[in-house]
C-alpha positions as CSV (number, residue, x, y, z in Angstrom):
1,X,28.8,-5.3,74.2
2,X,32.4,-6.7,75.0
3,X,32.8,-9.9,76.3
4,X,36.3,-10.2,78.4
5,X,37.0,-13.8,79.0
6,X,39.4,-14.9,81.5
7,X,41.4,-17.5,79.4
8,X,44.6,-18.0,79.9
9,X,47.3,-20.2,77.9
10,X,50.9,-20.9,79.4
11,X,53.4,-22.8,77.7
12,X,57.2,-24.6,78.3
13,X,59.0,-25.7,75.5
14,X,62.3,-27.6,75.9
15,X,64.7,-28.2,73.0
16,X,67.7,-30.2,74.0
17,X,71.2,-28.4,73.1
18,X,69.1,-25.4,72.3
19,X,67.1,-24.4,75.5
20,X,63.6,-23.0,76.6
21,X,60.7,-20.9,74.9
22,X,58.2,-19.3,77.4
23,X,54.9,-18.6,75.7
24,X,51.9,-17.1,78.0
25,X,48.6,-15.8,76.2
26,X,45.0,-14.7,77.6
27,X,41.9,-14.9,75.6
28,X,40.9,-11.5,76.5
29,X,40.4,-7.8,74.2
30,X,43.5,-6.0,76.1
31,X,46.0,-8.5,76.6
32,X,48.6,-9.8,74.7
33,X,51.2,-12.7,73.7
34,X,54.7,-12.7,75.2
35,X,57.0,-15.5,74.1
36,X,60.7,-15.7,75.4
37,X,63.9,-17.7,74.1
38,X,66.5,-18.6,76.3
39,X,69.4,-20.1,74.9
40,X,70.9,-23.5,77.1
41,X,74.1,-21.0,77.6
42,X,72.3,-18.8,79.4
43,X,70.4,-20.5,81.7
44,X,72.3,-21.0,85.0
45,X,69.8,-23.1,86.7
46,X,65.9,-24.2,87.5
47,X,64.7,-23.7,90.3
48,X,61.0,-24.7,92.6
49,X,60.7,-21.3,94.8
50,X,57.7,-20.8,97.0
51,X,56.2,-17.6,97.8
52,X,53.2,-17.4,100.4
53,X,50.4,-15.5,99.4
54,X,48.2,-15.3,102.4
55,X,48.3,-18.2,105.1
56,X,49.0,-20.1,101.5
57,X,52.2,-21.8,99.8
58,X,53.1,-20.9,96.3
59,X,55.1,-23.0,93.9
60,X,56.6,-21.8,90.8
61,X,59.1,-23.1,88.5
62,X,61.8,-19.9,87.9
63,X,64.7,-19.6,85.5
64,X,67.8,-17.6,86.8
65,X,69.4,-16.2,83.0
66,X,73.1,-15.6,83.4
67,X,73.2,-11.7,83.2
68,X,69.7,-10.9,84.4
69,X,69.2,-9.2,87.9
70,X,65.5,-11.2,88.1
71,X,64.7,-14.7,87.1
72,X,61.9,-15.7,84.5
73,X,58.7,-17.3,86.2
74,X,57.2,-20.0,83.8
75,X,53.6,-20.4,84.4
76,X,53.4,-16.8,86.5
77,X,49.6,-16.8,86.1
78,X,48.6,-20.4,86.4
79,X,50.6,-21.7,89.4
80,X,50.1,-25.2,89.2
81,X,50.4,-27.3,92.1
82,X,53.7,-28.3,93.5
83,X,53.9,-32.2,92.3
84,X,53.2,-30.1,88.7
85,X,56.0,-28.1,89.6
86,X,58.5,-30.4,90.7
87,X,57.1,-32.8,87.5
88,X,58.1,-30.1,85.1
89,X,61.1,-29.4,86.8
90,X,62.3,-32.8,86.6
91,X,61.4,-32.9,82.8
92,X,63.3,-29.7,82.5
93,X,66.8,-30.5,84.7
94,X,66.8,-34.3,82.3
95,X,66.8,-32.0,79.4
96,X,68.9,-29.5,79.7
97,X,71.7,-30.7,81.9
98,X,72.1,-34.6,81.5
């Protein structure tokens, strides 16, 4: 008997002068790790977009990478709520670019 549990860990590291690391996991048999770098150099901005999904408003916190046709969404399967948005995205702006 398999047992899939719906677990799922997202992550945002900041490293002043250095940049960002992306990490998203889920707890379950098929799924795997993905864990991204992305150097201060590259990153052009941060950004709070909001998508509608239904009669419903999205936040998500979204990287655009110099070079990159599409940005990175951090958090893509947890969308937190938008003051946890705009929280981390104040966190992330003081970092980076001040």
């Amino acid at each position: 008997i398999l047992s899939l549990r719906l677990h799922t860990t997202e992550s945002l590291l900041v490293l002043r002068g250095l940049g960002i690391q992306t990490s998203s996991s889920s707890n379950t048999y098929l799924s795997s790790s993905t864990t991204r770098f992305i150097p201060t150099e590259k990153i052009q901005d941060i950004l709070v977009n909001e998508a509608f999904r239904g009669f419903e408003v999205r936040y998500y916190l979204v990287v655009v990478v110099e070079g990159e046709e599409e940005v990175v969404v951090v958090f893509p399967r947890l969308l937190p709520r938008r003051d946890i948005v705009e929280r981390v995205w104040r966190g992330c702006r003081a970092c980076l670019f001040e």
